[in-house]
C-alpha positions as a Python dict, from the first residue, in 0.01 Angstrom:
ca = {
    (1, 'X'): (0, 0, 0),
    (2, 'X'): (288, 260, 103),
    (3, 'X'): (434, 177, -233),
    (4, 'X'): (114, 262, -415),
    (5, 'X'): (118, 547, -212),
    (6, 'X'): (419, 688, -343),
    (7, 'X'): (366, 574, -684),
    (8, 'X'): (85, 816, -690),
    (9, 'X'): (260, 1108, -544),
    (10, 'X'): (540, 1075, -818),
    (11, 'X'): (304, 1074, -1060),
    (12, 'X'): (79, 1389, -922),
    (13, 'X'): (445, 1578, -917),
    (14, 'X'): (545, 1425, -1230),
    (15, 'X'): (223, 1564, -1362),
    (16, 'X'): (235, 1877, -1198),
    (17, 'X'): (588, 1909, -1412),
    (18, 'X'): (434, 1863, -1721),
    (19, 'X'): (142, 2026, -1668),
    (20, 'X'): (272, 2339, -1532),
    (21, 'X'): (410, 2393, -1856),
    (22, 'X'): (151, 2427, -2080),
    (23, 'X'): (-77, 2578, -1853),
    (24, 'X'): (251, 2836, -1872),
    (25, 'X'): (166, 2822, -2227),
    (26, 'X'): (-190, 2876, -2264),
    (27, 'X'): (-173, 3211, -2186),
    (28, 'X'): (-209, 3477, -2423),
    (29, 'X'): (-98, 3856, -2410),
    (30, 'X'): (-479, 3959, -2440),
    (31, 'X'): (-547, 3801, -2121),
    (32, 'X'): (-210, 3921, -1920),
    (33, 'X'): (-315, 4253, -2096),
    (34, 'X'): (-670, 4293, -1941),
    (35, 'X'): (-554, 4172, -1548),
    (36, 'X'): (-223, 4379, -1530),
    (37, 'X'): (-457, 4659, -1676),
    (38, 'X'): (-707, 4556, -1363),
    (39, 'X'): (-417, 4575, -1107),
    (40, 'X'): (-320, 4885, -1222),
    (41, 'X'): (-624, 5057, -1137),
    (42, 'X'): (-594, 4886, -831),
    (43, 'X'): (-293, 4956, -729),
    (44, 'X'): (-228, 5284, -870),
    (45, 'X'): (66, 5234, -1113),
    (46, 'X'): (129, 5389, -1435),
    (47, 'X'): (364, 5329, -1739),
    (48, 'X'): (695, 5593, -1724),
    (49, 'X'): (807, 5769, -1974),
    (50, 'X'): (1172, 5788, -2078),
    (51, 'X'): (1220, 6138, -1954),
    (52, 'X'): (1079, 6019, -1596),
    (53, 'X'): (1354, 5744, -1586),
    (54, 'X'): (1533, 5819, -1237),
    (55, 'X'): (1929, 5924, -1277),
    (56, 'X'): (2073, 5709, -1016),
    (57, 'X'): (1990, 5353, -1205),
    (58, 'X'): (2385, 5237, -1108),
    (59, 'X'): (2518, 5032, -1361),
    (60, 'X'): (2239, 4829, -1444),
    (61, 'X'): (2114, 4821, -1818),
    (62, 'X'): (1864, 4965, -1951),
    (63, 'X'): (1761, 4592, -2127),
    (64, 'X'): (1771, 4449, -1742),
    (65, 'X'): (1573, 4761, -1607),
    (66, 'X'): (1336, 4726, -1859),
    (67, 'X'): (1263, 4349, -1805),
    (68, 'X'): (1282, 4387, -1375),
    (69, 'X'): (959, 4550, -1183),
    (70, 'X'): (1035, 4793, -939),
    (71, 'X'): (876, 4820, -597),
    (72, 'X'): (714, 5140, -549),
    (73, 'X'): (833, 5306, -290),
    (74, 'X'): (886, 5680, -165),
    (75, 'X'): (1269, 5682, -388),
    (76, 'X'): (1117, 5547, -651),
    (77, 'X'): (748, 5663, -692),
    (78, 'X'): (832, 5822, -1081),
    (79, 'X'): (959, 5470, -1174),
    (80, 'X'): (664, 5279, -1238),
    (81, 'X'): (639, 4910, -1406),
    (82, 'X'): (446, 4892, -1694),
    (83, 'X'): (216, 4558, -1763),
    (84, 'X'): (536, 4466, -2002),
    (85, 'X'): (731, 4446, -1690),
    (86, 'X'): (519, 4257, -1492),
    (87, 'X'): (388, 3955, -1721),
    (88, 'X'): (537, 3606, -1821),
    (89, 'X'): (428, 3337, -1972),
    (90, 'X'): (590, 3179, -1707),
    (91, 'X'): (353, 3135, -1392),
    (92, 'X'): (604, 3107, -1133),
    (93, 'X'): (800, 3443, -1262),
    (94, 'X'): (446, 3586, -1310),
    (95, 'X'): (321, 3555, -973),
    (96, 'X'): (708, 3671, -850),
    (97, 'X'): (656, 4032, -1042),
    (98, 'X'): (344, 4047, -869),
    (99, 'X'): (512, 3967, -524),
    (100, 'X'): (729, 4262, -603),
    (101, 'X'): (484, 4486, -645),
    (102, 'X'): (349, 4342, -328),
    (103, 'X'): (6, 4259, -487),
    (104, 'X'): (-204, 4134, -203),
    (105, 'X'): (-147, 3735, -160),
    (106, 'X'): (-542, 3725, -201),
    (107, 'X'): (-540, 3885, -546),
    (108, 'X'): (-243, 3689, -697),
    (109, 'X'): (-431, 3345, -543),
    (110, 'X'): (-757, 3480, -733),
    (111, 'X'): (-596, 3532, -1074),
    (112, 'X'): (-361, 3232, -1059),
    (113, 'X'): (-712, 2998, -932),
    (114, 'X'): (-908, 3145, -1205),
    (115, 'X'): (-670, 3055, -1493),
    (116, 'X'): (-615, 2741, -1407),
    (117, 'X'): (-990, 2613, -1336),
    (118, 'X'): (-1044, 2826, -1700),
    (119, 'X'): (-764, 2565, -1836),
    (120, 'X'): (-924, 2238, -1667),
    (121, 'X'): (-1254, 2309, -1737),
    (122, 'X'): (-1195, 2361, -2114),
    (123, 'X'): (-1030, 2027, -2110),
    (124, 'X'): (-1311, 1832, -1892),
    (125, 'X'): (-1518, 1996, -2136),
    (126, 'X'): (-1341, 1791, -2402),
    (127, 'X'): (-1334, 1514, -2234),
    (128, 'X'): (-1756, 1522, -2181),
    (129, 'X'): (-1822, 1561, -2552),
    (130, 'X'): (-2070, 1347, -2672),
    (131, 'X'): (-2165, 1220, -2341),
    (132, 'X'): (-2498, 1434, -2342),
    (133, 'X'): (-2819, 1218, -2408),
    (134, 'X'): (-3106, 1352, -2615),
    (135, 'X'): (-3352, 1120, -2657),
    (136, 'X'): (-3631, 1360, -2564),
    (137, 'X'): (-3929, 1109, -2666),
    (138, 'X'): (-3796, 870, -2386),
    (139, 'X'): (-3905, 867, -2022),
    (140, 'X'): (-3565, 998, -1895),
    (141, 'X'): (-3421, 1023, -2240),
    (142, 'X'): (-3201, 1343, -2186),
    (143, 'X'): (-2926, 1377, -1931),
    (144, 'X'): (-2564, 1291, -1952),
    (145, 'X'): (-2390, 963, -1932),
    (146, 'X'): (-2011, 916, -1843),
    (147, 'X'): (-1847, 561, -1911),
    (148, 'X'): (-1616, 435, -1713),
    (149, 'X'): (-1322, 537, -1939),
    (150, 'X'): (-1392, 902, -1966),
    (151, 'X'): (-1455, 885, -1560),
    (152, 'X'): (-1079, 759, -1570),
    (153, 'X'): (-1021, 1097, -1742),
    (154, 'X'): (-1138, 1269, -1542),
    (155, 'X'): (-1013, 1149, -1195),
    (156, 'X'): (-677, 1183, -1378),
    (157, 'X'): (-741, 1546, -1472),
    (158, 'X'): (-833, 1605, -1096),
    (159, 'X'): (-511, 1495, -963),
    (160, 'X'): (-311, 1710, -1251),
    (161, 'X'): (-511, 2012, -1107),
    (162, 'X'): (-477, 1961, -783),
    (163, 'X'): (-71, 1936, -815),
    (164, 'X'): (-34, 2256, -1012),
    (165, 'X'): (-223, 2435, -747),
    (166, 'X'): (-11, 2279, -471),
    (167, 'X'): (327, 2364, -683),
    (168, 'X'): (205, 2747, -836),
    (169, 'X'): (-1, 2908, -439),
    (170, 'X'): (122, 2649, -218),
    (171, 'X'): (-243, 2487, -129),
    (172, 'X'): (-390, 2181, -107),
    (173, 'X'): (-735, 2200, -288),
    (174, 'X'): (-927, 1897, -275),
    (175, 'X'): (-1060, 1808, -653),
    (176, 'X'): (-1267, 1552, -569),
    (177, 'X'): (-1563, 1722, -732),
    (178, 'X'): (-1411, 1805, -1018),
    (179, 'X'): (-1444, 1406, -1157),
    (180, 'X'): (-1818, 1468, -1148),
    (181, 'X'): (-2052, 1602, -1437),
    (182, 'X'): (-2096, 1947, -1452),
    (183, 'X'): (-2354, 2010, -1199),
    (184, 'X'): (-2642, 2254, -1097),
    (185, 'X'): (-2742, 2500, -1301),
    (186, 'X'): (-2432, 2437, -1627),
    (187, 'X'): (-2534, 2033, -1634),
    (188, 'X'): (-2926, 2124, -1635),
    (189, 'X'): (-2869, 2386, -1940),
    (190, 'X'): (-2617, 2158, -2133),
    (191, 'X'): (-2889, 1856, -2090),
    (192, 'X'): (-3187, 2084, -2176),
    (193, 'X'): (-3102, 2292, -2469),
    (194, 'X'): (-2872, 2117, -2657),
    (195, 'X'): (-3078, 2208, -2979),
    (196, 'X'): (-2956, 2566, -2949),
    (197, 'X'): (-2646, 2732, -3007),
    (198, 'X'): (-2401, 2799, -2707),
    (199, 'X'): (-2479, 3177, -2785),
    (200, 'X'): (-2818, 3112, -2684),
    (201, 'X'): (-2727, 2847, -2387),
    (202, 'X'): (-2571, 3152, -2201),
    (203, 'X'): (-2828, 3385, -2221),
    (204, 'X'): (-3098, 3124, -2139),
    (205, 'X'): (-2839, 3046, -1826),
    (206, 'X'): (-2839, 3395, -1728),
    (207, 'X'): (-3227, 3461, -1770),
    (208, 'X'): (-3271, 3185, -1533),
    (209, 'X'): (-3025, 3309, -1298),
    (210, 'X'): (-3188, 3603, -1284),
    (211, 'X'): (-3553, 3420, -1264),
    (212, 'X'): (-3422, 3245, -980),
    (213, 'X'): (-3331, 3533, -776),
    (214, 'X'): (-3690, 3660, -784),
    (215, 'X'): (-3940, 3578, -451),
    (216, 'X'): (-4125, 3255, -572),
    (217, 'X'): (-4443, 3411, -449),
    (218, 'X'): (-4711, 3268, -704),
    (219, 'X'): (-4609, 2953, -959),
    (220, 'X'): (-4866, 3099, -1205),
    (221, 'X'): (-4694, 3430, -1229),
    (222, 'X'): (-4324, 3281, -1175),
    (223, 'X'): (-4423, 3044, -1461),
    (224, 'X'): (-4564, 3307, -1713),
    (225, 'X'): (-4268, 3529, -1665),
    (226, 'X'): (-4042, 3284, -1727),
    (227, 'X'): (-4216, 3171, -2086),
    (228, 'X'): (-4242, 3498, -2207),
    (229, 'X'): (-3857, 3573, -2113),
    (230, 'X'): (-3717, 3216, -2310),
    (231, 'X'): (-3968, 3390, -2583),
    (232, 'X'): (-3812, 3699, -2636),
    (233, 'X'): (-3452, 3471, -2636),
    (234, 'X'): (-3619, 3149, -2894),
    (235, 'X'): (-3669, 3190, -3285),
    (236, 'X'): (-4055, 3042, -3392),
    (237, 'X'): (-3876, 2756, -3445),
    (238, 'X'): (-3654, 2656, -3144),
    (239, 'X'): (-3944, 2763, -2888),
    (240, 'X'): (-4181, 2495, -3048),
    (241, 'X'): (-3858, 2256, -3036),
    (242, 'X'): (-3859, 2396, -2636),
    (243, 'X'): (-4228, 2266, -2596),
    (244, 'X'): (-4160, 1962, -2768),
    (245, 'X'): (-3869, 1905, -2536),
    (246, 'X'): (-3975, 2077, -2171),
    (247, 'X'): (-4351, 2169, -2160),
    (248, 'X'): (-4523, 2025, -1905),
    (249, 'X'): (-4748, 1852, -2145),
    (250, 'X'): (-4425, 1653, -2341),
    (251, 'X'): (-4297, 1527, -1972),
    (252, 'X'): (-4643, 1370, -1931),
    (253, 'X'): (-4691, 1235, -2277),
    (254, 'X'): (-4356, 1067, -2214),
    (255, 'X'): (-4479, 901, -1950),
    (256, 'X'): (-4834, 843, -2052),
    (257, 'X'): (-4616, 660, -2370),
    (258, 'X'): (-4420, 507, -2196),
    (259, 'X'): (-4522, 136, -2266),
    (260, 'X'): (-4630, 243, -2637),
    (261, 'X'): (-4209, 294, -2605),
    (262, 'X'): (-4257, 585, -2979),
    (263, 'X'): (-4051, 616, -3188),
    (264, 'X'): (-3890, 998, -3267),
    (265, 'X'): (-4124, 1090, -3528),
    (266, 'X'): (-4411, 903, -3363),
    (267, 'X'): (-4377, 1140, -3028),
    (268, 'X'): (-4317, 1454, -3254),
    (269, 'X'): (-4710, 1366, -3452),
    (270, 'X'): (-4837, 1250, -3118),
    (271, 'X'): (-4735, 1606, -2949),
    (272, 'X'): (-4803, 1778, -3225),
    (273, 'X'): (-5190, 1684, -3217),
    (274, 'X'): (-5174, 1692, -2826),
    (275, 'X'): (-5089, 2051, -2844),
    (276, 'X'): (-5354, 2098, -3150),
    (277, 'X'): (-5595, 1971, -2909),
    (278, 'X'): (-5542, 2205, -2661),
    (279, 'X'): (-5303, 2061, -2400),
    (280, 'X'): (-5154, 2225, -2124),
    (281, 'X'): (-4774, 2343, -2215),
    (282, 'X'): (-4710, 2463, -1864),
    (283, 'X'): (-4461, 2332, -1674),
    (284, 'X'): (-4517, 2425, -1298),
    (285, 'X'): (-4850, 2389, -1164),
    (286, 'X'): (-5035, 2440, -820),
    (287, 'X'): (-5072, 2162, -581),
    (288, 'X'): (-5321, 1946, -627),
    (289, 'X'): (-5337, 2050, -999),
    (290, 'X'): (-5159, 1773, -1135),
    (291, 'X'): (-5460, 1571, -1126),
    (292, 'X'): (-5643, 1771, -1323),
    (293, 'X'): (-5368, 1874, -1588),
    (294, 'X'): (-5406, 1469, -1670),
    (295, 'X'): (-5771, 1434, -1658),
    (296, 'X'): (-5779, 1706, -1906),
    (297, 'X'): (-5516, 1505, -2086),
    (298, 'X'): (-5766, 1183, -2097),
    (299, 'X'): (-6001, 1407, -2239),
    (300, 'X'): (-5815, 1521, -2519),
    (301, 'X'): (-5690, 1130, -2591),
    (302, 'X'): (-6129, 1036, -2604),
    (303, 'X'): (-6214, 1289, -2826),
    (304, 'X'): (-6367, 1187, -3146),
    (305, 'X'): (-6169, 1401, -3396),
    (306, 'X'): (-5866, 1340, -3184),
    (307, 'X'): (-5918, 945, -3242),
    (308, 'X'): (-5954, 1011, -3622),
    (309, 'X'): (-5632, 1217, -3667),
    (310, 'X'): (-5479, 962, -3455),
    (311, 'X'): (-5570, 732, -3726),
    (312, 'X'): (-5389, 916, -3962),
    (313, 'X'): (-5058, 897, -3808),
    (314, 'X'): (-5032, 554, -3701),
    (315, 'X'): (-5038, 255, -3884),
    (316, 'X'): (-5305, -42, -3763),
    (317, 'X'): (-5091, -221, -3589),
    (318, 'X'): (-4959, 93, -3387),
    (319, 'X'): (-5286, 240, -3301),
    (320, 'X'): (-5422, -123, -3193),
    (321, 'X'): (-5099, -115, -2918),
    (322, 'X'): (-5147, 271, -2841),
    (323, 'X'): (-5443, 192, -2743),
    (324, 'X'): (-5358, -88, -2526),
    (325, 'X'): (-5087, 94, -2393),
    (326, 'X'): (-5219, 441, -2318),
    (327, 'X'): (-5113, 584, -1968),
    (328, 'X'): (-5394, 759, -1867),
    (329, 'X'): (-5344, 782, -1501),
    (330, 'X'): (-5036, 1007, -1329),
    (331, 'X'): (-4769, 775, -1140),
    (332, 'X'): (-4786, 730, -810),
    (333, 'X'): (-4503, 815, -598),
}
């Protein structure tokens, strides 16, 4: 055991050594460009000119006083260091010109955290292509699904985090988490809208955000609200692709299918002529509604012109099992 122990420790640092690298790499001027410009305004120091230079440099050069930051202090307030002088694309340098500066500890820790968790989830992201399920016309048909290889992955990429944190700030970050799915709020839009574009995905993430933060004082109004935001975000198109998908009445004709078991284009005529026939898109309702919501469902499945468009979508033998295997009563919990 204590020599699987170390086996895995030489491997974290080993990882950490290769891995520190490229995360050295994946930074790009644009980026160093925008934070230095941040701790600038936060720190209050500008770029000298050459006619500010101080006279009493020594016998230092100007190519090593160029490439050195300078502490401000009360001798030196007219030199300043210019973002030029403060970035690398080396982290450990990068985070030493900060220290110079003396940039608060809590600042460096934020901006070296937030590029690497940038880096990691880009690659995790990689790693969870394809894994997203969208089988919309089955009873628990959309969701994500992680084999046991990419889980590997994953709990690799954890450990390769968690050493570059411990060899860049000195801290020990547990990255447990990390091997999971996205989760919350990312993981339900990802599962949920994968018919749109990833334009679209973030403003539909940040309209529900913002939903979210309002009092949930009455589901009618919280509901209608909601609808008529996603509207104003959805082409014609993708919001009847949304109903298809998330309306109340497509999670119960899943279920009231379920032993029919349709095929794609069987659910998409089936909703379509469920929603011709006046059922009930919402998805929140009342309690004690949910009743109701079905009974008005059963209704629309008895109705005589119902039965004859039915007729005209499915074959014999199809309508002879739909109507053997009709759901027509909620589940029971």
């Amino acid at each position: 055991m204590a020599s699987t122990n170390l086996k895995l420790v030489a491997g974290a640092l080993l990882v950490a050594s290769l891995v520190v690298p490229l995360l050295y790499q994946r930074r790009t001027i644009h980026e160093l460009r925008e934070r230095v410009r941040q701790l600038e305004n936060q720190i209050g120091f500008t770029a000298p000119g050459p006619e500010r230079r101080p006279h009493d440099a020594g016998t230092r050069s100007e190519a090593a006083q160029a490439s050195v930051p300078q502490a401000a202090t009360a001798d030196s307030a007219l030199l300043r260091p210019t973002w030029h002088q403060v970035e690398s694309p080396d982290y450990r340098q990068y985070i030493a010109n900060m220290r110079i500066l003396e940039v608060p500890e809590e600042t460096i820790r934020d901006i070296v955290l937030a590029d690497v968790e940038k880096l990691y989830d880009s690659r995790k992201k990689e790693v969870l292509k394809g894994t997203v399920r969208d089988e919309f016309w089955k009873p628990g048909g959309m969701g994500s699904y992680i084999d046991a290889k990419r889980l590997e992955t994953l709990r690799e990429l954890a450990s390769e985090k968690q050493a570059v944190i411990k060899e860049l700030l000195g801290l020990d970050m547990d990255q447990s988490d990390f091997q999971t799915q996205n989760s919350g709020l990312d993981r339900e839009i990802e599962n949920s809208w994968s018919f749109v574009s990833e334009e679209k995905r973030a403003m539909i993430k940040e309209l529900t955000m913002q939903q979210r933060r309002r009092p949930f004082e009455n589901t009618s109004n919280w509901s209608r609200d909601y609808e008529e935001a996603l509207a104003r975000v959805l082409s014609p198109d993708e919001k009847d692709e949304e109903e298809l998908r998330r309306s109340g009445a497509a999670a119960r004709l899943r279920e009231q299918l379920r032993d029919f078991e349709p095929t794609e284009a069987e659910f998409r005529a089936l909703f379509k002529l469920v929603k011709e026939f006046g059922g009930n898109m919402a998805r929140f309702h009342p309690p004690g509604e949910w009743e109701k919501v079905w009974e008005q469902d059963k209704t629309i499945f008895a109705n005589e012109r119902f039965r004859e468009r039915l007729a005209s979508v499915l074959d014999e033998q199809r309508l002879s099992e739909f109507n053997k295997k009709l759901r027509t009563s909620p589940p029971r919990e």
